[in-house]
N, C-alpha and C positions, 0 to 999 in steps of 0.2 A: 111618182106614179107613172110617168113616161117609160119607167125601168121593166115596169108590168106589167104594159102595154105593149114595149115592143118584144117582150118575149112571151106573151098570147098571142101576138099576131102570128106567126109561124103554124100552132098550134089550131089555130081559129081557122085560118084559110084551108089547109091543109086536110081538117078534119080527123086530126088523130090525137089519141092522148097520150103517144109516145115517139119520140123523133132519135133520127143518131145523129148525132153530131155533125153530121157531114150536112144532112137535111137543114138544119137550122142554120149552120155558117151557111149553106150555099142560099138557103131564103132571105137572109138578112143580107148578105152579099153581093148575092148575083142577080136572085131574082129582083127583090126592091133597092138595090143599090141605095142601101139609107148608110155603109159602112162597108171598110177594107173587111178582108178573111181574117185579120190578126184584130181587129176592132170589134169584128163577131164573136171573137173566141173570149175578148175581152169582157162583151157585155155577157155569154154564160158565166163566167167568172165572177164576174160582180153580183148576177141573180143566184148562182149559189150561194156566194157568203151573204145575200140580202134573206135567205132561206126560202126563194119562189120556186129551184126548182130543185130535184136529186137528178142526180148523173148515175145510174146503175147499169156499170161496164161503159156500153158503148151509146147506150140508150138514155135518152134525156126526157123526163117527165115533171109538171109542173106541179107545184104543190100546191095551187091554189085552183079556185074554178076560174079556166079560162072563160065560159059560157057567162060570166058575170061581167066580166071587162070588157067594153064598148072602144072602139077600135075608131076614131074618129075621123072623119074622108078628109086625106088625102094626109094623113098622121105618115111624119119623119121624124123620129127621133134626134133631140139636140145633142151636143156631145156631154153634154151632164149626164147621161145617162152612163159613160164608162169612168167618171169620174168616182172616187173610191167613195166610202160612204163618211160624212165628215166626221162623226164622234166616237170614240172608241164604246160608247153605250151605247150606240147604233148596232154596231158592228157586234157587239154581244149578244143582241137581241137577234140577230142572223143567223149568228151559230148555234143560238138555242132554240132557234126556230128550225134551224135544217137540222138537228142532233135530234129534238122530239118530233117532227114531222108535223109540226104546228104553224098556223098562219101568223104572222108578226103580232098582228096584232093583238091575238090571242095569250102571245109570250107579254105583252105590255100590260093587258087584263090582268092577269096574272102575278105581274112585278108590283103592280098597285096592288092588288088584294093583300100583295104580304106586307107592302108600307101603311096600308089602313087597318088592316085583321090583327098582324101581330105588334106592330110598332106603334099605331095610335097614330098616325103621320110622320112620327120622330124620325124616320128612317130618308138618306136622299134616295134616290133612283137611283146611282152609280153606286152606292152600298148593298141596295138590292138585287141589282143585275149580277152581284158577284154571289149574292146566296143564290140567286137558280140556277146560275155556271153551275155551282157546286153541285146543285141538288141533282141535276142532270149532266155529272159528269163533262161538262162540257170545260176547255182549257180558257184560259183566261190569265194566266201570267203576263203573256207579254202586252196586257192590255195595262195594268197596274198601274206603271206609269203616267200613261192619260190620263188614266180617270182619275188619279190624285192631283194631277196638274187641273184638269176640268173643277174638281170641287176645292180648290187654292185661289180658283179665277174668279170662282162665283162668291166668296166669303166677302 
């Protein structure tokens, strides 16, 4: 959630609902010194594959409503925040949220509707994340791997 948070805050302060890049390293950077310029550039990276925000060209827009996230006084992000995301079904769920322009959680609504609607439960969650890759185009090869190590771990 901190991940959320600190990439509203830029947006929240600033009062706009599009930044360029330089805006948001230099807010995260210089102005709130919560992180280096390469640690800023880190945490846009990790919110787009987390699918919070799209990068169109030079200009950086959030994909969720900043006006919803509560910005807590005196909030500095830990450095969990540029740590990668731990599961490769995490990580799927990012790229299918940034590829349809969907809220995460929205893409999890939805990975459950196809394990309860079509499967009857019988389906894991790491079988189903690879049918909505599919269904929305989205890549997921090099994910393959994990997620048969993940459902080898859990048996």
């Amino acid at each position: 959630m901190s991940v959320r948070i600190a990439v509203a805050a830029p947006f929240k302060h600033m009062r706009k609902d599009r930044l360029q890049r330089s805006e948001f390293v230099f807010y995260i950077a210089i102005d709130r010194k919560w992180m280096n310029k390469e640690q800023a550039n880190q945490l846009l990276e990790r919110a787009k594959a987390e699918g919070l925000i799209a990068v169109d060209g030079g200009a950086i827009r959030p994909l969720f409503d900043v006006a919803e996230v509560s910005i807590p006084l005196g909030f500095k992000p830990t450095s969990d925040v540029l740590a990668a995301a731990e599961s490769p079904y995490e990580e799927l769920i990012g790229r299918i949220a940034a590829a349809t322009e969907k809220p995460p959680q929205e893409v999890v609504a939805e990975l459950h509707r196809i394990v309860a609607d079509n499967f009857d439960g019988n389906l894991r969650v790491e079988a189903a994340v690879i049918i909505l890759a599919k269904k929305y185009g989205v890549a997921f090869d090099d994910k393959l791997p994990a997620l048969e190590k993940s459902v080898a771990k859990s048996r």
